[in-house]
C-alpha angles and dihedrals in degrees: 000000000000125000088239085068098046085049089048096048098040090048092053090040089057096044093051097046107026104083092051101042088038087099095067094058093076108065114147103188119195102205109007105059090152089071085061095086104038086046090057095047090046090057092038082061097051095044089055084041093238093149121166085047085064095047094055090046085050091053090053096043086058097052090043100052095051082043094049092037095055088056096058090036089063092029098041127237088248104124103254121210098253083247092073092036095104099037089048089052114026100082102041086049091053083049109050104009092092097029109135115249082250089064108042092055088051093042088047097043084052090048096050102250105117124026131245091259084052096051102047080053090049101049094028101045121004094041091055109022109043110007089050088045098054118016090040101026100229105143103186107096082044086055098033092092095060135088109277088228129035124196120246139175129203124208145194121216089209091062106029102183101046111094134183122199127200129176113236135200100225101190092061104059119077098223088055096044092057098045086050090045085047088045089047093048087052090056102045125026099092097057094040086057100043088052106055083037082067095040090064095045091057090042093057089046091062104034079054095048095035090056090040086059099051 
């Protein structure tokens, strides 16, 4: 492929989806600065339709920020002299930084930062469904939804109007796993990703007002 054809297709690609993904790319957290880049380079993905990369990102950005947000939760959000950096971290980031997805949405359910309704979303959707399909590339609640069997014909061209049909289990078969996980991305990464953008708005809302409480 020639660069001429990557300029022309990013270009088109900017033009088409700027307008509507240039909202995300003010976020002016008060607590969990660390969410702005990968934020940025999530958008940038979905703008240049690059979609199950996002998702994936996305993915990542979700578990980063209940993971994060546990941490100052435990260390507080007060400014430390550097000196006390390391001693004020150290423990909460041994504690949480290799929590599973499952815990951290239970822990931060427990600690106030999602609600009950987030957190069904959260164990009961996004765990198994997207963040399964795509960070650990297991396809099967992604295909679960579809007929067990599709319909297919094969052909010859040197005999056109003979036709054979076999049934087919789809979601067994690698090439159309990936053209119904593609289809699926299309669908899907920009919600996703509006959805845990607002996620860690509200997060960092409450991790503020719950420290400014104590």
């Amino acid at each position: 492929m020639k660069k001429e054809t990557l300029e022309k297709v990013f270009i088109e690609s900017l033009n088409k989806n700027f307008q509507a993904q240039s909202k995300y790319f003010d976020c002016n957290f008060l607590v969990l600065h660390e969410l702005v880049s990968p934020i940025f380079e999530i958008n940038k993905c979905i703008i240049l339709q690059f979609y199950r990369a996002s998702i994936t990102l996305t993915n990542m950005l979700l578990e980063r920020a209940l993971k994060i947000a546990l941490i100052y939760n435990e260390a507080g959000i007060e400014p430390e002299p550097i000196e006390n950096w390391h001693s004020t971290f150290s423990e909460p980031n041994h504690k949480y930084s290799n929590f599973k997805l499952a815990n951290s949405i239970d822990k931060c359910k427990k600690e106030g930062l999602i609600s009950e309704a987030e957190r069904d979303v959260l164990s009961n959707n996004i765990r198994t469904l997207i963040r399964n399909g795509f960070s650990h590339a297991d396809p099967t609640e992604v295909l679960k939804p579809l007929p067990d069997e599709k319909s297919i014909c094969q052909g010859d061209f040197s005999k056109p109007v003979e036709l054979k049909l076999f049934k087919v289990n789809f979601k067994a078969i690698p090439a159309f796993q990936a053209e119904e996980m593609e289809l699926f991305a299309i669908r899907n990464a920009s919600s996703y990703f509006d959805f845990v953008f607002r996620l860690t708005i509200d997060i960092d809302k409450r991790l503020f007002d719950k420290s400014n409480k104590v």
